[in-house]
C-alpha positions in Angstrom: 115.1 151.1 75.0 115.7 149.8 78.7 117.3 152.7 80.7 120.3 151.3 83.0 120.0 151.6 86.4 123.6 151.8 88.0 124.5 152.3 92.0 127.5 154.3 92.2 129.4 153.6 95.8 131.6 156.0 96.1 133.2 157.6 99.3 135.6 160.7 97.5 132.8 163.6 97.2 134.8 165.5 93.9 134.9 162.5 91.9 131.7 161.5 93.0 130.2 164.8 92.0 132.0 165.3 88.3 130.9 161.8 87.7 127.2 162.3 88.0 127.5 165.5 86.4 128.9 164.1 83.2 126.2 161.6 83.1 123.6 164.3 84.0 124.9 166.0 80.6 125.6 163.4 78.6 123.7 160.2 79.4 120.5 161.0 81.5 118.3 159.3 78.7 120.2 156.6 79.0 121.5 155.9 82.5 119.5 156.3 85.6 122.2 156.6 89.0 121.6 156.1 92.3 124.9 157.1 94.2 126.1 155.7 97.5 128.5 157.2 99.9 128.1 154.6 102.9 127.4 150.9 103.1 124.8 151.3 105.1 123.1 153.0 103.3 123.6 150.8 99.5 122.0 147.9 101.9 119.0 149.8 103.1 118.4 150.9 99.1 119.1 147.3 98.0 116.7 145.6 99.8 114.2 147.0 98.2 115.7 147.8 94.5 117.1 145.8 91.8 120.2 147.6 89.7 121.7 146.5 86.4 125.2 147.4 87.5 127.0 148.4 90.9 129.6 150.7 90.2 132.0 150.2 93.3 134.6 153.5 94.3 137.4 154.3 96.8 136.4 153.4 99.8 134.2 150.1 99.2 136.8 147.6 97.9 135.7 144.7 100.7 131.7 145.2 99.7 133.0 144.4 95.7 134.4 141.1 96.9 131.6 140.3 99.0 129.0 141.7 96.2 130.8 139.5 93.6 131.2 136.3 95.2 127.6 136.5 95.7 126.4 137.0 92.3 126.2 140.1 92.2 126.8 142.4 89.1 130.1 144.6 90.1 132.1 147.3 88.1 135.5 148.2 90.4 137.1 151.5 90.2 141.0 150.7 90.8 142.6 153.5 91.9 146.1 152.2 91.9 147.4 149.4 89.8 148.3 147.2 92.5 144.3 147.4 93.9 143.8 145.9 89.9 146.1 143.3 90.4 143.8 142.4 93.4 141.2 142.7 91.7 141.9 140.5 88.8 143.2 138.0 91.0 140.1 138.0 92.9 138.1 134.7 92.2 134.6 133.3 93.6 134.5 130.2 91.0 133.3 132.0 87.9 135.7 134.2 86.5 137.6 137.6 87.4 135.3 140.5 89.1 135.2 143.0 86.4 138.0 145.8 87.2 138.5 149.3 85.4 140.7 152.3 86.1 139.2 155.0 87.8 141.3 157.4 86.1 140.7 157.2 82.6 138.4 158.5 80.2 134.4 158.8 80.8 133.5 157.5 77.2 136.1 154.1 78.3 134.5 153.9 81.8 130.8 154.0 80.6 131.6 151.5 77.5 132.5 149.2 80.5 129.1 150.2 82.4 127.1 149.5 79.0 128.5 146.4 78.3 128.4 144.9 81.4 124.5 145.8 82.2 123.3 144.8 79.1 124.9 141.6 79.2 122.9 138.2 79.5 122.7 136.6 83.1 125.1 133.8 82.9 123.3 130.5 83.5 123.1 129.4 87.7 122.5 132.9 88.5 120.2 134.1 90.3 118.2 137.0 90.4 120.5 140.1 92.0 117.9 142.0 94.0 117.5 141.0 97.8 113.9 141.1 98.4 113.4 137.7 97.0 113.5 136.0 100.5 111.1 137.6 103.6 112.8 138.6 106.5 110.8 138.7 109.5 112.2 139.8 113.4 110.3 139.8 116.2 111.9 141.6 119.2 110.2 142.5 123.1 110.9 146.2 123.6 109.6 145.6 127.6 111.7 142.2 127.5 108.5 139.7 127.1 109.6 136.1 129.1 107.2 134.8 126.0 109.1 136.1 122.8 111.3 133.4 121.9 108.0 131.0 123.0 106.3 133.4 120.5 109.3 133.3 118.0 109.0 129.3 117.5 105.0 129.6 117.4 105.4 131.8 114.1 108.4 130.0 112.7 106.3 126.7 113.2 102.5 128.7 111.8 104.8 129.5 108.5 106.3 126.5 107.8 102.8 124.5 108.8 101.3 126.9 105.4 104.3 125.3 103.0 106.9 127.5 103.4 110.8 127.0 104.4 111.6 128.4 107.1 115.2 129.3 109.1 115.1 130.4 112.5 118.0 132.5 114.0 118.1 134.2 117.6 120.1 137.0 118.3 119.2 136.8 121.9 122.0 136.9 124.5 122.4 133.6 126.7 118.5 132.8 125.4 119.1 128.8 126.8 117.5 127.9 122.7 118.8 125.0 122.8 118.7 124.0 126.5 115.0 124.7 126.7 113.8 123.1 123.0 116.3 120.1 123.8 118.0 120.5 120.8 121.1 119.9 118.9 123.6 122.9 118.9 127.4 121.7 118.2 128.2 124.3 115.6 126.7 128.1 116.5 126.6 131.2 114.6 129.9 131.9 115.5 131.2 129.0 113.5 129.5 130.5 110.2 130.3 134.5 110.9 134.3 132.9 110.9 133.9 131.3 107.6 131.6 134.4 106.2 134.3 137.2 107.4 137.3 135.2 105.6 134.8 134.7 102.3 135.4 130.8 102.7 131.7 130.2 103.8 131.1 126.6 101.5 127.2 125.3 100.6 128.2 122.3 102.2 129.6 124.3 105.8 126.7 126.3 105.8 124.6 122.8 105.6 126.4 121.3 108.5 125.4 124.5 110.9 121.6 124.2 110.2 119.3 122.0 112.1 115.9 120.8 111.4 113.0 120.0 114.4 109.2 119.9 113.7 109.4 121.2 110.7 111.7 124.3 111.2 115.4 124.7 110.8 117.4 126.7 112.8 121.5 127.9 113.6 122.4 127.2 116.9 122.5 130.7 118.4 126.1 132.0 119.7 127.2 130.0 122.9 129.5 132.8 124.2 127.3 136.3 124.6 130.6 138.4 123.4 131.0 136.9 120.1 126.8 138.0 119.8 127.7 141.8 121.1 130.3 142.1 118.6 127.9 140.8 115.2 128.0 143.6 113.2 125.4 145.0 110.2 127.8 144.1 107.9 128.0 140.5 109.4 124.0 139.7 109.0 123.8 141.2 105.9 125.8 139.5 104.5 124.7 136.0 106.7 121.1 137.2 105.2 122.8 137.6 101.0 124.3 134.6 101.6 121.5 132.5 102.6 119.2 134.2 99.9 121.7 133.4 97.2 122.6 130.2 98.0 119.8 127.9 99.6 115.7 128.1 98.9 114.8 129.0 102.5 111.4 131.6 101.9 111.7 133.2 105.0 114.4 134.3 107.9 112.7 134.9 111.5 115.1 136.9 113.3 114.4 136.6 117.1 116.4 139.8 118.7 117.9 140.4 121.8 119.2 143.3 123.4 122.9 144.3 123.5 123.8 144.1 119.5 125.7 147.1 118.7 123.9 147.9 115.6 120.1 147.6 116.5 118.4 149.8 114.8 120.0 149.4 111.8 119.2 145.5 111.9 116.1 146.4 112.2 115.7 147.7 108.6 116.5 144.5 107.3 112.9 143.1 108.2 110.0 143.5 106.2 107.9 143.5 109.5 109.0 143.5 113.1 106.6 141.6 116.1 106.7 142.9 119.1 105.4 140.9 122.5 104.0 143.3 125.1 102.2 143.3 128.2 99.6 145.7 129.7 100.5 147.8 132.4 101.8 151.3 133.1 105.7 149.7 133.5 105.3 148.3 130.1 103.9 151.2 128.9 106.6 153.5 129.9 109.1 150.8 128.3 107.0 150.8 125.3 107.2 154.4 125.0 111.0 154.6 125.4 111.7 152.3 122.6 109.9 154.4 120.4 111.3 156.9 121.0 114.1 155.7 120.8 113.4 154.4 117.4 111.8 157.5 116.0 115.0 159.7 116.7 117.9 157.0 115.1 115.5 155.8 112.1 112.7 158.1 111.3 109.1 157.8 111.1 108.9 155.6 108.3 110.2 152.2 110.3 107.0 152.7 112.9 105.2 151.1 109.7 106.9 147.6 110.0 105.9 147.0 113.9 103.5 145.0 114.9 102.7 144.9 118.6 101.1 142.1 120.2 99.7 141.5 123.4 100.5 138.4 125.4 98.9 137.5 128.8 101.2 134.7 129.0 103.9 134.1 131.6 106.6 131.2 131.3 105.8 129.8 134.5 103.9 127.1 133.0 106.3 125.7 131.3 107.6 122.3 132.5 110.9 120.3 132.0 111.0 116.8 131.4 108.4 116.6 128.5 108.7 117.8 125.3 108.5 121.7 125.1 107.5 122.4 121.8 104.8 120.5 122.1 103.7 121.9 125.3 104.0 125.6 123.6 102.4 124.8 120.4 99.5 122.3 121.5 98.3 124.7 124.4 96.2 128.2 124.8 99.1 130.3 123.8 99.6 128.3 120.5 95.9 128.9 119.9 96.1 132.6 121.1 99.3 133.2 119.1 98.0 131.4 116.2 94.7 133.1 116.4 96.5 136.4 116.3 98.2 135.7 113.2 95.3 134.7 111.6 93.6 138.3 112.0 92.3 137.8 115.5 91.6 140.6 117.6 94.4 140.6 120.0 97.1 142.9 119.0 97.8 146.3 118.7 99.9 148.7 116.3 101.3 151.9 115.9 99.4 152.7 112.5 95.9 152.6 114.7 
C-alpha cells in the first residue's frame, strides 16, 4: 500500500501539535507528515520533495491560492465560515480549491486527506514537485565587471547542447539591454504586477519574453526600486509559474546586490557560479561572503558554489558591433566554455 505523504502548513503551534499527535497514534502506517510553520521554509522542502497532499492552516491562506492556481494539490483549513466562502469561491479555471473546516472531527478531516491524495491526476496536469525545471544563478561575491558577460556565455553553452533556456538578471541598473542591443518594452516589473494580483495569463507571460541567438530572456527591471523590493515570495512564485506553465529546461538567474532576500534566493538554485579574480582585495571579499553565507544558511549551501576564475576585464569590449558576438566568438568564450567543459580553471569550496 502507498503511504501518503502530506505537508501540513500550519502557523497555530497547539493545533499543530494535537494534529500530528493523532496521526502519530492513529495513522503512522498510513500517513507520512511533514509539517510547516513558515513559507520559507515549505519552499526550501518543496524544491526538492514531491507530496501527495498539502494540507494548508491559519496563517497560509494566500500560499493555498497561489499553490492551487498552479496545480498544485491543496486541502484548506477554514477557520471561520466566511474564509470557506472564499474559499469556494476561489477559481483558477478548474474547479473550487478543496476547503474543509478546521474544526471538526479528525476521522472527517483525514477522509478528506485520503480521498483527495489518492485521487487520479486530472488530465493537463502536470507533475506537482518543483525540481522538474534546473535553476541555475551565477552571482560575483567581489562584484566581477565580467559576470553578466559570463551569464550570457552559459545561457548561450546550454541552449547550443538542446536545451531551452530563460535568462533573468536580478542585477541593479545592469545596462542588459543597452549593452546586448536588445528589445526591452515590457520588464519584470510588468509580470511581478500581473503575478501578485494572480492574473498572470500564458499569453502575458509570452509577450514579456524575448528571444536572441538562441536564448530568451525578461527584460530586467528598468527602475532599480521596484528590483530592491522583489521579494522570495515574488521569484518563487515567478520560478512555479514558469515551471508549470511553459517547457523552458532551465532558469539562469544572474544576481545582483541589493535584493532584500539574498540568501534565501539563493536556495532556489541547484548550483550557484561565482566569477572571481585573484588578488588579496578579492580575497578578503571572497572571504566576507562566505562568511556571510555560512552564518544566515548553514554549511550545507557551500556545496552549490562554484567559483571561477576570470582574467578578463570589460575594457575590451567595443560599441558599434555586435556584442554577443564579440563575447562569445573571442578568448573569453573559449576560456568560459572551456571551463564548463571540465577545464582546469576554476576553483571551489569542496577542494
Amino acid at each position: 500500500m502507498h503511504k501518503i505523504t502530506i505537508a501540513f502548513c500550519e502557523e497555530e503551534e497547539e493545533y499543530q501539535q494535537r494534529f500530528v499527535t493523532y496521526l502519530m497514534e492513529h495513522k503512522a502506517e498510513e500517513i507520512a507528515v511533514h509539517v510547516f510553520s513558515d513559507v520559507k521554509h515549505f519552499v526550501e522542502v518543496a524544491m526538492e520533495k514531491h507530496f501527495d497532499l498539502i494540507l494548508i492552516g491559519s496563517g497560509f491562506f494566500s500560499l493555498a491560492q497561489a499553490l492551487w492556481e498552479r496545480r498544485f494539490p491543496v486541502l484548506y483549513l477554514a477557520e471561520e465560515c466566511t474564509q470557506v466562502a472564499e474559499a469556494e469561491n476561489y477559481q483558477n479555471g478548474e474547479g473550487k480549491m478543496p476547503c474543509v473546516f478546521r474544526y471538526q472531527s479528525m476521522e472527517t478531516i483525514l477522509h478528506e486527506i485520503i480521498a483527495l491524495s489518492q485521487k487520479n491526476v486530472p488530465p493537463g496536469r502536470n507533475e506537482y514537485r518543483l525540481s522538474h525545471m534546473q535553476v541555475i544563478g551565477v552571482y560575483s561575491p567581489c562584484g566581477h565587471e565580467m559576470q553578466m558577460p559570463f551569464s550570457m556565455v552559459l545561457a548561450g553553452q546550454q541552449a547550443a547542447a538542446g536545451r531551452k533556456v530563460l535568462y533573468m538578471n536580478l542585477i541593479s541598473c545592469s545596462g542588459f539591454i543597452e549593452l546586448f542591443d536588445l528589445e526591452g518594452e515590457r520588464d519584470l516589473g510588468d509580470l511581478l504586477i500581473r503575478l501578485r494580483k494572480n492574473r498572470l495569463k500564458p499569453e502575458t507571460f509570452c509577450q514579456c519574453v524575448y528571444q536572441s541567438e538562441g536564448i530568451s530572456y525578461i527584460a530586467p527591471f528598468y527602475n532599480p526600486a521596484n528590483l530592491r523590493e522583489m521579494t522570495m515570495e515574488d521569484l518563487t512564485a515567478l520560478i512555479t509559474y514558469i515551471e508549470q506553465n511553459t517547457d523552458f529546461e532551465i532558469v539562469l538567474l544572474d544576481f545582483g546586490d541589493g535584493l532584500a532576500q539574498f540568501t534565501e534566493m539563493l536556495k532556489l538554485c541547484s548550483v550557484v557560479y561565482c566569477p572571481e579574480r585573484q588578488g588579496f582585495y578579492y580575497e578578503c571579499r571572497k572571504n566576507h561572503f562566505m562568511k556571510y553565507l555560512e552564518e544566515t544558511t548553514g554549511g550545507y549551501f557551500r556545496q552549490k558554489l562554484c567559483f571561477v576564475n576570470l582574467p578578463y576585464s570589460a575594457k575590451g569590449i567595443r560599441g558599434g558591433m555586435d556584442v554577443w558576438r564579440q563575447l562569445n566568438y573571442s578568448d573569453f568564450g573559449d576560456y568560459v566554455r572551456n571551463y564548463l567543459e571540465g577545464g582546469k580553471e576554476w576553483t571551489s569550496p569542496r577542494q
